[in-house]
C-alpha positions in Angstrom: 2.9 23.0 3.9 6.3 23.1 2.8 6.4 25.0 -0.7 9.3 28.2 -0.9 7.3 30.9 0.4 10.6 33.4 0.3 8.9 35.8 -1.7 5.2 35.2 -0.6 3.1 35.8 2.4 -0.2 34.3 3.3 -0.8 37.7 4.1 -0.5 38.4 0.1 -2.2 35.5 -0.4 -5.4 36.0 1.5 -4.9 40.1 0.2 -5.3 38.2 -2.8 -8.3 35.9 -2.6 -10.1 38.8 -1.2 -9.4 40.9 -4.6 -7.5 43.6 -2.8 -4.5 43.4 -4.2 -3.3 45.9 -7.3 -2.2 45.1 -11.0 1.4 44.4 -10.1 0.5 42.5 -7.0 -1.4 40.2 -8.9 1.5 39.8 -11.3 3.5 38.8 -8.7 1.5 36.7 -6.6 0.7 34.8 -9.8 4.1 34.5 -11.0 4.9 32.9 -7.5 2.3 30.4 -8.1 3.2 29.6 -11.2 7.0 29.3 -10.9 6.6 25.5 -9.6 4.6 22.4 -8.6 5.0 23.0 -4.9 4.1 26.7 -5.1 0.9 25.7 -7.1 0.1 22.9 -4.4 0.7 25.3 -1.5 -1.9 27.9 -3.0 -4.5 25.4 -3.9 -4.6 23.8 -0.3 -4.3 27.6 0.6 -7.3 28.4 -1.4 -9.5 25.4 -0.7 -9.2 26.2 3.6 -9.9 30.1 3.2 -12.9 29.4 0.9 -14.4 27.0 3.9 -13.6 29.4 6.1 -15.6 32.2 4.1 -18.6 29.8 4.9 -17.9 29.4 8.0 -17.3 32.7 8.7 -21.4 33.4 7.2 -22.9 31.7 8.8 -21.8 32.8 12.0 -23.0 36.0 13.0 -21.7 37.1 16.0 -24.0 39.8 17.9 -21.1 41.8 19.5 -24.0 44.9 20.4 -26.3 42.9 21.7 -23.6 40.6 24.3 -22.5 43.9 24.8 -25.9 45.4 26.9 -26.4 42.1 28.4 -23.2 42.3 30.1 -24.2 46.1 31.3 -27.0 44.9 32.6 -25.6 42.2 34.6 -22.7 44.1 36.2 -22.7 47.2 37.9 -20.6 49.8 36.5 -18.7 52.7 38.7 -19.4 56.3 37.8 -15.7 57.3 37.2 -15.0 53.7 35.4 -16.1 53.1 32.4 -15.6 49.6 30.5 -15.3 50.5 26.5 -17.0 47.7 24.4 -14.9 45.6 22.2 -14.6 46.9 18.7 -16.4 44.7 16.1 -14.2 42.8 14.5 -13.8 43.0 10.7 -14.6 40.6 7.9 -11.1 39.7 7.8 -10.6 39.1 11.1 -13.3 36.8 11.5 -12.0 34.8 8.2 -8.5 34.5 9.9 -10.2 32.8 12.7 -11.8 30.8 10.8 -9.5 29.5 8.9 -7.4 29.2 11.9 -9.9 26.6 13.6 -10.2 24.6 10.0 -6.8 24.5 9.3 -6.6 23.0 13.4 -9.3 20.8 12.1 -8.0 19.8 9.1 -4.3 19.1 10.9 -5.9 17.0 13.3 -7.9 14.8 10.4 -4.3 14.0 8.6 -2.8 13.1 12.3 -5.3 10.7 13.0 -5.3 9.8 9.2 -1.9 9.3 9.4 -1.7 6.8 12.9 -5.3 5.6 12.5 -5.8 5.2 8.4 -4.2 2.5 5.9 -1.8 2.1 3.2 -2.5 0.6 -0.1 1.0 -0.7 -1.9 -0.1 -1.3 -5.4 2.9 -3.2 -7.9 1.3 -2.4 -11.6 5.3 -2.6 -12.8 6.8 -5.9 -14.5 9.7 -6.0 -11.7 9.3 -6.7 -7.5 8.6 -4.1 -5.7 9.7 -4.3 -1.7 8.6 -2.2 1.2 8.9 -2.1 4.6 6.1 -2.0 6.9 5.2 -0.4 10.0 6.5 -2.9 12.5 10.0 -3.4 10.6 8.9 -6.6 8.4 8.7 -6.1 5.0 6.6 -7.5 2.0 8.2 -8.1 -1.8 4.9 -7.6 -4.3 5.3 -9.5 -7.4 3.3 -7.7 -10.7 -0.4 -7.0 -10.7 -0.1 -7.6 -6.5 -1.9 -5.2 -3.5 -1.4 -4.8 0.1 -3.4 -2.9 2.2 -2.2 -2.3 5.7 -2.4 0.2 8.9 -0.4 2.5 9.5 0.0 1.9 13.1 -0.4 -2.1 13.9 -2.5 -1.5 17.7 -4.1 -4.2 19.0 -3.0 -7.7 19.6 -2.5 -8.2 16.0 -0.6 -6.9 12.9 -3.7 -7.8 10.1 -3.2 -7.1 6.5 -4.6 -8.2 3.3 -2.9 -9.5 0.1 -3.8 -9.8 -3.4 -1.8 -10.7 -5.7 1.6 -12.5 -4.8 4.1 -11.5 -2.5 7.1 -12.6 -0.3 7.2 -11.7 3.4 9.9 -10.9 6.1 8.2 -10.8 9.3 10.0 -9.3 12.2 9.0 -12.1 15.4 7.0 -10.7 18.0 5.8 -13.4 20.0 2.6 -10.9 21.7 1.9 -9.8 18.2 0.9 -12.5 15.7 1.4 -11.2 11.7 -2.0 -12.4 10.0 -2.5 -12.2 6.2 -6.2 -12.5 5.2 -6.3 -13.7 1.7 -9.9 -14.2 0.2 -10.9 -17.1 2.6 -7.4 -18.0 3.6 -6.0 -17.1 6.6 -1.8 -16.8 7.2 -0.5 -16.8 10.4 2.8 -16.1 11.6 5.3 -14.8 14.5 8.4 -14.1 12.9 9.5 -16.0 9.6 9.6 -16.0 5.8 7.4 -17.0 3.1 5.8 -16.7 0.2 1.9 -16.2 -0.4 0.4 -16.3 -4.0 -3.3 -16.6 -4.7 -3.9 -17.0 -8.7 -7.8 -18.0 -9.6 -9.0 -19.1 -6.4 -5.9 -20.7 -5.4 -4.0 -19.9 -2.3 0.2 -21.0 -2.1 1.6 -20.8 1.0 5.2 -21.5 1.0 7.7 -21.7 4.4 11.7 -20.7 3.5 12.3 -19.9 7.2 10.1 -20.5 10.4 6.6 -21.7 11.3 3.3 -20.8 9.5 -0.2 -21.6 10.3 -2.7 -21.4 7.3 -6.6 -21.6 8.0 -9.2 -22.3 4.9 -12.5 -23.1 5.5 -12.6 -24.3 9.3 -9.3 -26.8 8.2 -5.9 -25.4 9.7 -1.8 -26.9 9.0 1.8 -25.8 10.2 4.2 -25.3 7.7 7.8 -25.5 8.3 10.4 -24.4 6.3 10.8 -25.9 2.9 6.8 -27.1 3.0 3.6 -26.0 1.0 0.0 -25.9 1.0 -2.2 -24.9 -1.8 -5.5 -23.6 -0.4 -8.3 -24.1 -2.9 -11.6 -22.1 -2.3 -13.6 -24.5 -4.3 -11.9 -27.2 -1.4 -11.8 -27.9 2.5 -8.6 -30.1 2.0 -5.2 -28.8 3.1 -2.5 -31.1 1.9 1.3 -30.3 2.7 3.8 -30.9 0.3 7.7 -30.6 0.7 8.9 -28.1 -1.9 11.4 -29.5 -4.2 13.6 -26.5 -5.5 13.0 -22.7 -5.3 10.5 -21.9 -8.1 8.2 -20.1 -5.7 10.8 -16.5 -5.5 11.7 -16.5 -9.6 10.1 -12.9 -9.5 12.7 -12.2 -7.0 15.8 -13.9 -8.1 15.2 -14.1 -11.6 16.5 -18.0 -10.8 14.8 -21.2 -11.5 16.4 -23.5 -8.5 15.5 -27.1 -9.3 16.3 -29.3 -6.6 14.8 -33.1 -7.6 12.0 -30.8 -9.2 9.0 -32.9 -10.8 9.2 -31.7 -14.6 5.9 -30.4 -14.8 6.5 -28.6 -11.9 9.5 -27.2 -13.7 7.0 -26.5 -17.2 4.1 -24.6 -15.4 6.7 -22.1 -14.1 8.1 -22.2 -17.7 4.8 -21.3 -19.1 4.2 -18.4 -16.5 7.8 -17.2 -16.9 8.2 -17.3 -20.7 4.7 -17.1 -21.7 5.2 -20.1 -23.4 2.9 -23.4 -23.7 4.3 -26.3 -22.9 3.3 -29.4 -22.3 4.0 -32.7 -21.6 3.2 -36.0 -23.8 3.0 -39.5 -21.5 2.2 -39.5 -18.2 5.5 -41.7 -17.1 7.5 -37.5 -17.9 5.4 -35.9 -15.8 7.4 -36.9 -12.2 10.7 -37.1 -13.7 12.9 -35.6 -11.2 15.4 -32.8 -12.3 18.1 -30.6 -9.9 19.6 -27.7 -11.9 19.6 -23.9 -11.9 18.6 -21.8 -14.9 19.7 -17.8 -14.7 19.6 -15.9 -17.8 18.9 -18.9 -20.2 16.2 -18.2 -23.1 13.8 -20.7 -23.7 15.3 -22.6 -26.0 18.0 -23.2 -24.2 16.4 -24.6 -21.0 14.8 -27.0 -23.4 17.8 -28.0 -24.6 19.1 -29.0 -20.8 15.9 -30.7 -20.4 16.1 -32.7 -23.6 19.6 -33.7 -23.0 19.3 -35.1 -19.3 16.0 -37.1 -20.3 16.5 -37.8 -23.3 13.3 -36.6 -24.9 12.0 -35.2 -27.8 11.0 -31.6 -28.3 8.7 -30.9 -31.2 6.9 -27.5 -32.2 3.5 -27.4 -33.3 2.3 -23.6 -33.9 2.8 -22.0 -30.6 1.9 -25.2 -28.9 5.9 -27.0 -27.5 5.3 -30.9 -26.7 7.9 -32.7 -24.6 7.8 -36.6 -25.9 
């Protein structure tokens, strides 16, 4: 406990609880815990330990007397040496005690907590949030993403879970695989970086750096950098594709990289960027290969780019954009 106790004792504090404290005592142990957030923390903890140690303290009921003639009656005792019993000890003695061996017991729960328990990072904002993990990797969340993790990686493997989207730095340790369980995907990794993004039963796995191995449903692929797999849970089939552009990290960059991007590669991330609804009239568009980068553009002005390199129509119907 770390709150300003300058002007406070537990002594006063347990004077307190027991109701032995006068009029202007209890003005000033109360104005102490009301003077801030910390204060009030420290004497609520404070409060919830000596109230379990007032039960524990009840129900035990130490026979002091009765120890006492068993012991006389097991030793011999000299004339001229007398061996004074040990005086009872009070009520607030034996509360100290007790709330000695809880507060050892309750120290000892957040220690192992804290090696032994796991961490839940939890990204409800509209920007990336990154964090480093226990082993010196780290993991950007994209919005509306989880990862759950121990706080101590023991064991032959560092095992967390993912939901949501996020972008991984693993730092390589060759007798310590990284595994991400996602749903019925499994990632698998020594050092590298990549991005993971399940979305409706759909698993993205994409490599920027290094060598991945993803697992779904018995079926298992290496990716290497600038490759991608989309696990589907309704599918056994793992199918890598080469990555054409960096569209995968926009929630990171802010950057749409296009780099001989399909176009209706380039729409779908349009759609999920802008909130948009785009799509795309005649099959022959769809593949239409585009290499560009769009930073800070709105909308309408991407569509302009795309209208003047392919020469295609844009027309508005409602909320609904067709490409033609």
């Amino acid at each position: 406990m770390s709150a300003d106790k300058e002007h406070i004792t537990d002594d006063a504090l347990v004077k307190y609880l027991l109701g032995e404290t006068n009029a202007a005592e209890n003005r000033e142990t109360e104005q102490w815990i009301n003077e801030n957030d910390a204060n009030r923390k420290y004497y609520a903890d404070f409060k919830l330990i000596w109230q379990e140690s007032e039960r524990i303290a009840a129900n035990s009921n130490p026979d002091e007397d009765g120890a006492w003639l068993r012991l006389q009656n097991r030793i011999s005792i000299n004339n001229d040496q007398q061996i004074q019993p040990i005086k009872s000890a009070s009520k607030f003695t034996w509360l100290k005690i007790a709330a000695s061996i809880l507060l050892i017991s309750v120290i000892g729960y957040f220690a192992f907590d804290q090696f032994f328990g796991t961490e839940l990072i939890s990204n409800s904002s509209t920007v990336a949030l990154t964090k480093g993990l226990p082993d010196g990797s780290s993991v950007t969340l994209n919005s509306n993403s989880q990862l759950s993790y121990p706080n101590h990686f023991s064991g032959g493997q560092r095992l967390v879970e993912l939901n949501g989207e996020g972008f991984f730095k693993i730092t390589p340790d060759k007798t310590k695989p990284f595994i991400i369980k996602i749903n019925a995907v499994t990632v698998t990794v020594v050092g590298t970086s990549f991005n993971v993004k399940n979305v409706k039963g759909k698993t993205e796995v994409t490599v920027e750096t290094g060598i991945v191995k993803v697992n779904s449903h018995g079926k298992q692929v290496l990716l290497h950098p600038g490759q991608k797999v989309i696990a589907d849970e309704g599918l056994s089939n793992l199918t890598v594709q080469e990555t054409r552009g960096s569209l995968y990290n926009y929630y990171i960059t802010k950057a749409l990289i296009c780099d001989r991007t399909p176009l209706y590669e380039l729409v779908d991330k349009l759609n999920q960027v802008y909130g948009s609804h785009i799509q795309i009239a005649g099959k022959q568009l769809h593949n239409l290969p585009i290499t560009t980068t769009f930073k800070g553009q709105t909308l309408q002005q991407v569509l302009n780019v795309i209208a003047e390199t392919f020469k295609i129509k844009i027309e508005s119907k409602g909320n609904l954009i067709l490409l033609k």
